[in-house]
C-alpha positions in Angstrom: -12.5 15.3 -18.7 -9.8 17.7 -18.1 -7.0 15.5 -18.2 -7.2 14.7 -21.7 -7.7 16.4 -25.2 -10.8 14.0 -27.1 -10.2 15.5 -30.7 -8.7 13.9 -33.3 -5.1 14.2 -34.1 -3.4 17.8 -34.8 -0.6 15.7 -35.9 1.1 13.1 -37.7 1.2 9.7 -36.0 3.6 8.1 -38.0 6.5 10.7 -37.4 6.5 8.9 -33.6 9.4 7.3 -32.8 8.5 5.7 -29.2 5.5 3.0 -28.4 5.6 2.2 -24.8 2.9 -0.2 -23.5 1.8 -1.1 -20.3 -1.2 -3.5 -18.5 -2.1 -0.5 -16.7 -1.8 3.1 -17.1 -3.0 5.6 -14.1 -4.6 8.1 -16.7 -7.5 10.2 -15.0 -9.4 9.8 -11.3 -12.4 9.1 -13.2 -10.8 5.8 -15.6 -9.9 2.8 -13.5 -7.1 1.6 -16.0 -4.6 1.0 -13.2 -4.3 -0.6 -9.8 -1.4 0.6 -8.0 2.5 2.0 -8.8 3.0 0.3 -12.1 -0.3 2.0 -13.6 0.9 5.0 -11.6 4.3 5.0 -12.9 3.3 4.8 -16.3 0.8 7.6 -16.3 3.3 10.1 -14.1 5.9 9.0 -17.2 3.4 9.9 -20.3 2.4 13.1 -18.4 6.2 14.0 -18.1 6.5 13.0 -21.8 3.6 15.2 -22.7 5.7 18.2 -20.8 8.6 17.6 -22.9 7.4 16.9 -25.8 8.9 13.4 -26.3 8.0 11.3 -29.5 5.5 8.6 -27.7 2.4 7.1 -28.4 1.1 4.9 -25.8 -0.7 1.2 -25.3 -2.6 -0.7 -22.8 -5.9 -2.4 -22.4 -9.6 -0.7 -21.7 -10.3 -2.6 -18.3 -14.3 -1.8 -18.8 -14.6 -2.9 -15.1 -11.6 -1.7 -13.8 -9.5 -3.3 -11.3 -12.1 -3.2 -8.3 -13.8 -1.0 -5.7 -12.8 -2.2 -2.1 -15.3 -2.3 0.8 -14.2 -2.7 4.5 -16.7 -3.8 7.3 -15.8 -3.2 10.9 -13.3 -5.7 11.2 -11.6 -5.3 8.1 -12.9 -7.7 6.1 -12.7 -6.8 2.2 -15.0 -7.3 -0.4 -14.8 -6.1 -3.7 -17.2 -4.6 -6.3 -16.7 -3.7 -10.0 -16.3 0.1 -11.4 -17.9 0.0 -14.9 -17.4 2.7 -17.0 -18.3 3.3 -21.0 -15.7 4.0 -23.3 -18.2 4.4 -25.9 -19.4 7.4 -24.4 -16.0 8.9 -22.9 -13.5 8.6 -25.3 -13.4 8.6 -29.3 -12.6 6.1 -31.2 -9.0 5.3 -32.8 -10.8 4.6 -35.5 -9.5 1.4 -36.6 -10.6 -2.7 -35.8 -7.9 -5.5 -36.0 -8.0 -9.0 -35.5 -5.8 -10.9 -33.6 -5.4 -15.3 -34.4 -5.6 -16.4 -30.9 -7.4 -19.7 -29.5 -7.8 -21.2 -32.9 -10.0 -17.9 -33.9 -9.8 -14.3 -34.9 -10.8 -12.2 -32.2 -11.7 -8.7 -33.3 -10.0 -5.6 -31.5 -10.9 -2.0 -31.8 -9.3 1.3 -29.6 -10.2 4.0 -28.0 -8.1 6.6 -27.6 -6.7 9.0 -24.6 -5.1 11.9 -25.3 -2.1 13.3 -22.5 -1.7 17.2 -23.0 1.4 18.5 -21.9 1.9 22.0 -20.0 2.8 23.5 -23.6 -0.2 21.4 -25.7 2.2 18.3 -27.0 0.1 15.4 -26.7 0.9 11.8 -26.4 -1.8 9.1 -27.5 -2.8 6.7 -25.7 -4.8 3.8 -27.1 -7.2 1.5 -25.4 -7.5 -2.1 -26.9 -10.9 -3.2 -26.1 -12.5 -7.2 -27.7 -15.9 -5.4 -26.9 -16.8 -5.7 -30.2 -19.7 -7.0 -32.1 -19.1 -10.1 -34.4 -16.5 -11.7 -31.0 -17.9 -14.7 -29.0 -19.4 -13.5 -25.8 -16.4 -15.1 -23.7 -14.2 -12.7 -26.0 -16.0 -9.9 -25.5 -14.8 -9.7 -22.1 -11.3 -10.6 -22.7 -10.4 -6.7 -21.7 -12.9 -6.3 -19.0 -10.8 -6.9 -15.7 -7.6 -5.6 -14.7 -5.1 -8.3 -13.3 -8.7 -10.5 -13.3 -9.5 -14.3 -14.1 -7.3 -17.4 -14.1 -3.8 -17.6 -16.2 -6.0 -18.7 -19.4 -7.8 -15.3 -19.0 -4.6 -13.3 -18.3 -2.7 -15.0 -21.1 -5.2 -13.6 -23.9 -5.3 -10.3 -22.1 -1.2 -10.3 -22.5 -1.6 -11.4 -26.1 -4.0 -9.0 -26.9 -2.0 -6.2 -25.3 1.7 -7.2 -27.4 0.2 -8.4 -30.3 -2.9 -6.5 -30.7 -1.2 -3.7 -30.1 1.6 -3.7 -32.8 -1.2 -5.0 -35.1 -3.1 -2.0 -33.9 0.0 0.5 -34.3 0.8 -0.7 -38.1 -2.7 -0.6 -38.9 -2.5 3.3 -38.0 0.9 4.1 -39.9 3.2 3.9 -37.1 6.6 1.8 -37.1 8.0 2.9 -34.2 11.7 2.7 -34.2 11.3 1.8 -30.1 9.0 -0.3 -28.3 9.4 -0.1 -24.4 7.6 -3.0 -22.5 7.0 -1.8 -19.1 6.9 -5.2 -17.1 6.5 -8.1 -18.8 2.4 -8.7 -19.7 3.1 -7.0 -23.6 6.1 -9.4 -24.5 4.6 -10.7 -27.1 4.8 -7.5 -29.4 8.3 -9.0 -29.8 6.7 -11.9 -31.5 4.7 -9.5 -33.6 7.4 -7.7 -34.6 9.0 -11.0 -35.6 6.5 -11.3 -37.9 6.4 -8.0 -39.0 10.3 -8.7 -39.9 9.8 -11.7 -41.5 6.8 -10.7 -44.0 5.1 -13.7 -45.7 8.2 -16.4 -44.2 6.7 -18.5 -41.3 8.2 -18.2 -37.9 9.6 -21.1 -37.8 12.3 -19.7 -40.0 13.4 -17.3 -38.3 17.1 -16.8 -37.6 19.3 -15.5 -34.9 19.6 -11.9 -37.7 16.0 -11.6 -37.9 16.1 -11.9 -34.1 18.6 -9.3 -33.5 17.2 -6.5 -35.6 13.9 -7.6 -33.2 16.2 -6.5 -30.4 17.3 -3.4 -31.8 13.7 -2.5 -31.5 13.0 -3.3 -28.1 13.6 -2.1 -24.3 12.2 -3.9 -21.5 11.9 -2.8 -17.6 11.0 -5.0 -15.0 9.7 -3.9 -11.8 9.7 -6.3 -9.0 12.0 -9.7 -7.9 8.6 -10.7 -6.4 7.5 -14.6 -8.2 4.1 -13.3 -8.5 5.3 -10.2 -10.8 6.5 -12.5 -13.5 3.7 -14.0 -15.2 4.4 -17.6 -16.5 2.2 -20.3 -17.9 1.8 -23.5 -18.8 2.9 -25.0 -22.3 -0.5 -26.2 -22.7 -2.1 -23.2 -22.8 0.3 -21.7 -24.8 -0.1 -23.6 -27.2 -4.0 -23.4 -26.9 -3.9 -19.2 -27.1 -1.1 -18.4 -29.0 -1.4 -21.1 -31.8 0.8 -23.8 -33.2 3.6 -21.8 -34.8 4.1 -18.8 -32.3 3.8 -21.3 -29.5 6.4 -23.7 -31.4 8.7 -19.9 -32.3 8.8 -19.3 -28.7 9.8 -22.7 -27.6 12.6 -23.2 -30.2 14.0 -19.4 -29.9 14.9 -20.5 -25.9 12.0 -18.6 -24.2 10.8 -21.1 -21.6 11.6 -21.0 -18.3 11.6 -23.8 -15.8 9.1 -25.5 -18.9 7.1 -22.6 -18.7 6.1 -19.8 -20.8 7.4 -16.6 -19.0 6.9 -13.7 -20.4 10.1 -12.4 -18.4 11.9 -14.2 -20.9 10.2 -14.0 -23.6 10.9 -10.0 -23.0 14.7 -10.4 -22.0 15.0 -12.8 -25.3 13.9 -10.1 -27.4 15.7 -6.8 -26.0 18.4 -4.8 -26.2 18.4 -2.7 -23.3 16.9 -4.3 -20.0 16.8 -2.2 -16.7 15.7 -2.4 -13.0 13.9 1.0 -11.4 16.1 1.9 -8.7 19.8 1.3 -8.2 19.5 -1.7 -6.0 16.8 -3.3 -8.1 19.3 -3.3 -10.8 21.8 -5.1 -8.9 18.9 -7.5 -7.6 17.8 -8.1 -11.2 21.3 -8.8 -12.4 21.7 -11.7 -10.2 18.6 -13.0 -10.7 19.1 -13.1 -14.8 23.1 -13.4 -14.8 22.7 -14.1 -18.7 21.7 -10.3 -19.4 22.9 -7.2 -18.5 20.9 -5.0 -16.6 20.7 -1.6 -16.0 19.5 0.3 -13.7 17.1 3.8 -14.1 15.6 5.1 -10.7 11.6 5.5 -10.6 10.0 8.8 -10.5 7.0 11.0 -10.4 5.1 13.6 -12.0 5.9 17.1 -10.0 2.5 18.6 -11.7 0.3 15.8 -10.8 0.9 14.9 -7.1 2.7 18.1 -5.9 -0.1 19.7 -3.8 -2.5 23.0 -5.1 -0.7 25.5 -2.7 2.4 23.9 -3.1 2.0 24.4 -6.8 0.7 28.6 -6.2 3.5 29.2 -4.2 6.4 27.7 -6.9 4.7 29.3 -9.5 5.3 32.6 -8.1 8.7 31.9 -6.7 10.1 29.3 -9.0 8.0 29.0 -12.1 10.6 27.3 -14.1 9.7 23.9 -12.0 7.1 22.7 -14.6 9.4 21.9 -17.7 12.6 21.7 -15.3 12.1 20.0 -11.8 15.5 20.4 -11.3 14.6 24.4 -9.9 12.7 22.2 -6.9 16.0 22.9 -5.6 15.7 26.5 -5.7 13.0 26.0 -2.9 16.1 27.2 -0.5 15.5 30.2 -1.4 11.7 30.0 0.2 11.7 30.5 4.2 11.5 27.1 5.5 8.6 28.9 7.9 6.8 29.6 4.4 7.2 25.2 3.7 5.5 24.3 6.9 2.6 26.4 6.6 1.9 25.2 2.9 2.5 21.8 3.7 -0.2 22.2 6.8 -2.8 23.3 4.4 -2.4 20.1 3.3 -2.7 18.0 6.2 -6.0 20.2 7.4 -7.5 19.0 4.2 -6.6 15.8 5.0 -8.3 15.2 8.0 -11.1 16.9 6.5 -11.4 14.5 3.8 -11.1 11.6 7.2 -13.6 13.3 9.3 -16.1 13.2 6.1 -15.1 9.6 5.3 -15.1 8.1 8.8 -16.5 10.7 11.4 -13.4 10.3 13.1 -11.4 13.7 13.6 -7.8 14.0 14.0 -5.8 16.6 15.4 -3.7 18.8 13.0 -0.9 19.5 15.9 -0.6 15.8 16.7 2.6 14.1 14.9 0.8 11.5 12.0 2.0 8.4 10.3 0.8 7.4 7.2 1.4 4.0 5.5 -0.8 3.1 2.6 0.4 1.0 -0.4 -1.0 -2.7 -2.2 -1.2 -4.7 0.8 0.9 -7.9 0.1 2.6 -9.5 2.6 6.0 -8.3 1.7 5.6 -4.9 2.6 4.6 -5.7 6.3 2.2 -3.0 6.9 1.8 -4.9 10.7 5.6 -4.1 11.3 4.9 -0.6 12.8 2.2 -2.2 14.5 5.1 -5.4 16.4 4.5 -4.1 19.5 1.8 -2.4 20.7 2.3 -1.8 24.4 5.5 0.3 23.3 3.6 2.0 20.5 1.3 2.9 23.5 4.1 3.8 25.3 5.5 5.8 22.9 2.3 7.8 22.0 1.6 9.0 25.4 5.2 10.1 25.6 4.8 12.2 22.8 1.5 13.5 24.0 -0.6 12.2 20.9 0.2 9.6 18.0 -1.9 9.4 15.0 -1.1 6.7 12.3 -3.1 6.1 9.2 -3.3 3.4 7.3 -4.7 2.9 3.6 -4.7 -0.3 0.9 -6.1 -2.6 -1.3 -5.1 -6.6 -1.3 -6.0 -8.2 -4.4 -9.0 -10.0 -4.4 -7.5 -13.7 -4.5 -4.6 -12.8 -1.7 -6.0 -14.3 1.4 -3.1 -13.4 3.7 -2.9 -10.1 2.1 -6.4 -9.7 3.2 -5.8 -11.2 6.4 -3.5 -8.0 7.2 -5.5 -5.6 6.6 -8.0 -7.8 9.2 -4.8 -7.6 11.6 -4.4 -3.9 11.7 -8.1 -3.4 12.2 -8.1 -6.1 15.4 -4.4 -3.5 16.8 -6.6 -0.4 16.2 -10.0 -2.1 18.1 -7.4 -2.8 21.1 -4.9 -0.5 20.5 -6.7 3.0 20.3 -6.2 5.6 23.1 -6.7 9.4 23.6 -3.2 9.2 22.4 -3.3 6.9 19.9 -5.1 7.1 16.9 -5.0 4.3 14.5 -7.8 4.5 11.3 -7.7 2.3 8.7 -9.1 3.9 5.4 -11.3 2.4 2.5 -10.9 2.3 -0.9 -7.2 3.3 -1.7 -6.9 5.3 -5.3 -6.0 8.4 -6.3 -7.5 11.2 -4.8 -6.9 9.5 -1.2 -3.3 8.7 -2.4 -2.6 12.2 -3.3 -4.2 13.4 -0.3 -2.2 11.1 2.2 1.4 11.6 0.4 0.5 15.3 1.1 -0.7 15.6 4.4 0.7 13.0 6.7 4.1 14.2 8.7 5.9 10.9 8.2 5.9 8.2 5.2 6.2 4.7 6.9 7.6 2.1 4.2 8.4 -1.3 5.9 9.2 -4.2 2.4 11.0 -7.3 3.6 14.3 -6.4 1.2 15.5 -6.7 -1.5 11.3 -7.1 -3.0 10.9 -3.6 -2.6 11.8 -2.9 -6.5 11.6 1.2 -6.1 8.3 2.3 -4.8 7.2 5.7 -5.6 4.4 6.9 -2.5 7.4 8.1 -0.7 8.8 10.2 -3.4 5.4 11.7 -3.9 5.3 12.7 -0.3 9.1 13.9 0.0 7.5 16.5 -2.7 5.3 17.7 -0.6 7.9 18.1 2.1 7.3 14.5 4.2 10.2 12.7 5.4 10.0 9.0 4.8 10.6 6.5 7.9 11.8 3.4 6.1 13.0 0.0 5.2 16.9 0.6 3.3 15.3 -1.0 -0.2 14.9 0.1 -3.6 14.8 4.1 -4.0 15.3 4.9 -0.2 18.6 3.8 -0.3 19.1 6.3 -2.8 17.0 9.0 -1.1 18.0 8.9 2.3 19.8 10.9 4.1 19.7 10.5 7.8 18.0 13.3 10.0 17.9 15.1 6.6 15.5 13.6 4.3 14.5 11.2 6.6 15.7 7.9 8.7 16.1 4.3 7.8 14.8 0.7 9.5 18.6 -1.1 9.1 17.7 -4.3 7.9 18.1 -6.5 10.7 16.4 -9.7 9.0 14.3 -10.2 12.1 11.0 -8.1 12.7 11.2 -7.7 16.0 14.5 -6.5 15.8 13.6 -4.0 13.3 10.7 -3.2 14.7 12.3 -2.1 17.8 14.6 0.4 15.3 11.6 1.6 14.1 10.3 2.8 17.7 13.7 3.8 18.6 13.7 6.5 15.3 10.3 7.5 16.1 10.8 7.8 19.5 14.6 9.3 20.0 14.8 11.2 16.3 11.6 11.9 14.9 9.9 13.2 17.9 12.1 15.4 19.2 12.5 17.6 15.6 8.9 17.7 15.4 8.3 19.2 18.6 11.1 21.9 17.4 9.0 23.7 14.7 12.2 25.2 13.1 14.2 21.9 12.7 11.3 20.2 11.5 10.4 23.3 8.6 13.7 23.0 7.5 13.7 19.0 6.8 10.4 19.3 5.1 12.4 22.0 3.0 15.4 19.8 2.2 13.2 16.8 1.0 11.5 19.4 -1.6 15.2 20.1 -2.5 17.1 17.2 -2.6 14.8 14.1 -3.7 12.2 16.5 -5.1 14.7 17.7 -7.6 16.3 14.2 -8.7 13.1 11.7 -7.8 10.4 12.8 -11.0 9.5 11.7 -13.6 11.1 14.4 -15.9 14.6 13.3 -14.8 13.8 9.4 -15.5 12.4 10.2 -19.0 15.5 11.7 -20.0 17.4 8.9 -19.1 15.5 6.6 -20.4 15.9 8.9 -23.8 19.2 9.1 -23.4 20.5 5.8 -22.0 17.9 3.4 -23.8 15.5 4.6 -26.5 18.7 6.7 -28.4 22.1 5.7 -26.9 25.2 6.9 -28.8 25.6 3.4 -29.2 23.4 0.5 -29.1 23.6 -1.6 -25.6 22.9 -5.2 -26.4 21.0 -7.0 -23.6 23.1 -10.3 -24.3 26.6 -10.9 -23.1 28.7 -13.7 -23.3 30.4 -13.0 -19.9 27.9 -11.1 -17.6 29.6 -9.0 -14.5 27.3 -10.4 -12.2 27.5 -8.0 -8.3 27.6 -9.4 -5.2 24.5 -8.9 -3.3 22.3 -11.3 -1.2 19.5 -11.8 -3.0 17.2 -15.3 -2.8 18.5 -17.6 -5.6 15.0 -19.2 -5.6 12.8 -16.1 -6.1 12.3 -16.9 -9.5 12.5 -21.2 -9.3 
């Protein structure tokens, strides 16, 4: 496995300073630990931690099935199947077994550990908690089998496995990190570990508002969407039930219920110092929506070195090397001939429709302006928005003398409207397809078919009903490879757009037919007429290398985060007394 070093340690675990954990971490093609841009996002940043040698070790869960295989038939239906794989026999061992009291019981947890090797050989742990262990109760043996799987019992013993396993885990291995970064809410309850930690042998139920605070001084916490369904809650009840008496009593007297439930939200704001949102406007979206807290904002990225293309990668090692510890030089591409750009990026979109015609049996046309629009398929991102009306699409394709668009995207398995979209675009391309309109719908979203669409489509479609797009990060993977996006004016597109530059925006109308018909009108009236000038269209696919290439990676978010959050020149504490609270329409009942 390429992507990781599976020796022991060259180095001393305890000297690092950083733990970030995460549900999900995108860590090789071949591991299906993530399911979509959180996982993603926390791979790209470990990879771009590797490069610069930041002090981090990593934690998340083993996910022996993974999230899920999806399978289309011929009218879209999904079904899902597992993807199994055996830690035993891919990854070593950390070495160590803990226990965590959960459930009235101790539950046994080992790790496995995955190591990300940086361009100059700095490596950053990363350690798999896994209840497959001999001496659990069958049920508990599969506690860290399913990604995002089973009902809220299940998911609230995964998330207590993942916070306090994993600070049980990290003290058992020497390590008393001076940070611990909780990206999204599912490890909040390392903050109750930690507690513990602080307190020693005194019971929780002692703990007071100083023991709480030097908690916080430990702790940063991102969240990533204002979508309901990305803040996991639960009932007292089972709180009670998993957690245990006195933690369950802790959290209720410290003021980390919401609405009478457990939310792990909270739970995370309660206990940290620094909070931010991933993209400017996210920040401003969260701050409204917990006016108690201050929130910060640090814009998403990705990793240049992982989703830039191969010949894009040959062609700024030779003219730019210095891109690979500094993406900044991405804009040093202006010194490349914008004619040198197109031809790369074509490479890319003949391997595309390689990889299509192989899949499907359909072929595309390389000359024929393409669309592509692939992300989790929930109903907020309207992927059937570009889709509104599809006599003018028609219209609009024979115009242009050929149209291809190309969907891609898993719904989770329990989303029955999500599913029901992906049913919808199937029915507009069984009615809607011409010999100038193309519209394929492709299985099986992951990585390889992710980092082949951001890098060979013309155009990245984005279409979120604002404000729940948080960030998104397919867009800034494609503006790398020299796409232009086409999209909604929400989380880092407002940021990253410039119009007829970098690409064009869908004003936000708050009616889909009226947006809809923006959308058309871009394509139609803006987008069209560059591409058919070869010159004018080379020279955009230049700029988006340049400007959001340089400014939208991971590299550049790290070292805010490093600077602004892990070690600020002076602590930021998340509670105020008097919040400045921005004025932005946001729905006051997205978290009720």
């Amino acid at each position: 496995m390429t992507d990781a070093q599976l020796s022991g340690p060259a180095f001393d675990l305890t000297a690092r300073q950083i733990a970030y954990f995460s549900m999900e971490i995108a860590l090789a093609k071949a591991l299906p630990t993530y399911s979509g841009g959180l996982g993603m996002l926390a791979g790209d940043t470990l990879r771009s931690a590797a490069d610069t040698g930041a002090p981090i070790v990593a934690v998340s869960l083993a996910h022996r099935r993974g999230y899920f295989q999806q399978h289309l038939d011929a009218v879209g239906q999904q079904t899902e199947s597992d993807v199994v794989w055996s830690p035993e026999t891919t990854l070593p061992s950390a070495g160590v077994t803990i226990s965590v009291a959960m459930q009235g019981r101790e539950v046994l947890v080992r790790a496995w550990r995955f190591d990300v090797v940086g361009t100059s050989g700095h490596v950053i742990p990363v350690f798999l908690l896994d209840t497959d262990v001999e001496g659990n109760e069958p049920w508990d043996r599969t506690l860290t089998d399913h990604l995002y799987g089973g009902d809220t019992y299940y998911r609230l013993c995964q998330e207590t496995i993942l916070g306090l396993g994993g600070i049980a885990l990290l003290h058992a291995l020497g390590m008393t990190p001076e940070v611990c970064h909780m990206n999204e809410g599912h490890a909040a309850l390392l903050s109750i570990g930690l507690l513990e930690a602080q307190l020693g042998n005194t019971p929780l139920r002692d703990a007071t508002e100083a023991d709480i605070k030097v908690v916080q001084q430990q702790c940063i916490f991102t969240t990533h969407t204002p979508v309901p369904a990305g803040h996991d809650q639960f009932g007292v009840d089972q709180m009670y039930a998993v957690l245990g008496h006195d933690r369950a009593a802790a959290i209720e007297r410290l003021g980390c219920l919401h609405n009478g439930l457990m939310n792990m939200t909270y739970i995370a704001l309660r206990f940290s110092r620094y909070v931010n949102g991933v993209a400017m406007q996210h920040g401003k979206v969260s701050q409204q929506m917990f006016p108690e807290y201050t929130v910060h904002a640090i814009t998403n990225g990705v990793h240049a070195a992982t989703w830039l293309s191969q010949p894009f990668q040959q062609l700024l090692d030779k003219e730019v090397p210095a891109w690979r510890h500094d993406n900044q030089y991405f804009r040093s591409v202006y010194g490349i001939p914008s004619a040198t750009i197109a031809e790369i990026h074509h490479l890319g979109k003949q391997r595309l429709f390689a990889t299509i015609k192989e899949r499907t049996g359909v072929e595309l046309d390389p000359s024929v302006l393409t669309l592509g629009f692939a992300r989790r398929v929930a109903t907020y991102k309207r992927v059937s928005l570009l889709l509104e009306d599809p006599a003018r699409l028609a219209k609009i394709a024979k115009k242009l003398g050929g149209l291809q668009i190309i969907f891609a995207g898993k719904a989770h398995p329990a989303d029955k409207a999500g599913k029901g979209l992906i049913r919808d675009v199937f029915a507009a391309a069984a009615k809607g397809n011409t010999a100038k309109l193309r519209i394929i719908y492709l299985e099986n979203y992951d990585w390889e078919l992710g980092e082949q669409l951001t890098q060979g489509v013309d155009v990245w479609v984005n279409t979120p009903l604002r404000p729940y797009e948080a960030s998104g990060t397919s867009g800034m993977k494609a503006a790398l490879n020299g796409v232009p996006s086409l999209s909604v004016l929400d989380g880092w597109w407002i940021e990253g757009c410039a119009e007829n530059i970098t690409g064009w925006a869908i004003e936000d109308l708050d009616n889909e037919v009226h947006e809809a018909a923006v959308l058309y009108n871009k394509l139609e009236n803006s987008i069209a007429p560059m591409y058919a000038n070869k010159a004018a269209w080379a020279q955009m696919q230049r700029h988006c290398i340049a400007i959001n290439g340089a400014f939208f990676n991971t590299h550049r978010m790290l070292g805010q985060y490093v600077s602004n959050a892990y070690f600020p020149a002076s602590a930021s504490v998340a509670v105020t007394d008097q919040p400045q609270t921005p004025e932005i329409e946001t729905p006051q009942s997205v978290l009720a």
